[in-house]
C-alpha positions, -999 to +999 in steps of 0.1 A: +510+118+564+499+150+585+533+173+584+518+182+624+539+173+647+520+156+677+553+156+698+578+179+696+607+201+715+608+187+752+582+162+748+604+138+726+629+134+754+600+112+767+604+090+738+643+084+736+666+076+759+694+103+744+697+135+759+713+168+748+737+175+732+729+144+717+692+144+706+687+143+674+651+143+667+629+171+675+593+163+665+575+132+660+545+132+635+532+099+647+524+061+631+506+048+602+506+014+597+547-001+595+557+035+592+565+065+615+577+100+609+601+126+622+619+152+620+650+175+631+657+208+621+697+216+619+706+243+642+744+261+636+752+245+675+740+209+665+775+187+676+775+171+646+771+202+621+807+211+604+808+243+580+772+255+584+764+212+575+750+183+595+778+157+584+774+119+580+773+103+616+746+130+622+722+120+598+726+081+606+725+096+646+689+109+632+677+079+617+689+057+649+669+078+669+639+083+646+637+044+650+639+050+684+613+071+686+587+047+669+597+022+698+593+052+725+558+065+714+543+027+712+557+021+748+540+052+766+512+045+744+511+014+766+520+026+796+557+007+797+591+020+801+608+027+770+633+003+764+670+015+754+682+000+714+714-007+699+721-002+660+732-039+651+739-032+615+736+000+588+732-014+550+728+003+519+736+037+535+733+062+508+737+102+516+731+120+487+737+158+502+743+171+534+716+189+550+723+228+560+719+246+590+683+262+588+666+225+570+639+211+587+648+170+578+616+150+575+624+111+578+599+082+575+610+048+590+599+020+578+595-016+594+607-047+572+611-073+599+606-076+637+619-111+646+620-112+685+641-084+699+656-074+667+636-053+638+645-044+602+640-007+595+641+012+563+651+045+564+644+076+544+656+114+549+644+142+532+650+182+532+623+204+513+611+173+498+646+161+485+655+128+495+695+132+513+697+099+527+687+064+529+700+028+547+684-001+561+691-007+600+688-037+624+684-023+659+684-044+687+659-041+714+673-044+753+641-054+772+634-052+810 
């Protein structure tokens, strides 16, 4: 995958339906296949950094919204609305470190499953190349 982000900074609001302070994903790196990629680079004013670290509900926060961004680039791809999601479930969540202020997180979604409005995503974070987190998620789809 090309680390060049295609979409990034303002341009991503246009892909999920967050908004600041709560944006977690700053650059989009595009699709291949049943896989996308994004990132997010911790900054010290992030809300969910604590003691110079982005804590838990930050990194699932990331990977909701990394997911969402998939769902948000194929829509304006086809000229639709993009749709709002819910997390249904997180399984198999595994944080292995807590990324630093100053680490640029690169995170590759997986699909398992799409069965009607609900897909089956699997989730992997990295920092410099070191995996920090992984889960499975089912997000549910609101459309129209």
């Amino acid at each position: 995958m090309n680390r060049e982000a295609i979409i990034h900074g303002e341009g991503i609001l246009g892909l999920i339906p967050q908004r600041p302070p709560i944006v977690m994903v700053d650059s989009f790196f595009g699709i291949e296949e049943n896989c996308s990629y994004s990132g997010l680079t911790v900054t010290p004013d992030n809300i969910f950094c604590e003691a110079g670290k982005l804590q838990e509900p930050g990194i699932i926060e990331h990977i909701a919204q990394s997911a969402a961004a998939r769902i948000g680039f194929i829509y304006t791809r086809q000229g639709a609305q993009v749709p709002l999601g819910f997390i249904g479930s997180v399984d198999k969540l595994r944080i292995y470190d807590l990324p630093e202020v100053g680490m640029k997180l690169f995170t590759e979604i997986t699909v398992v499953q799409e069965v009607f409005d609900i897909t089956l995503i699997a989730a992997q974070v990295k920092a410099d190349e070191k995996l920090i987190a992984e889960c499975r998620m089912k997000i549910f789809i609101k459309k129209g």
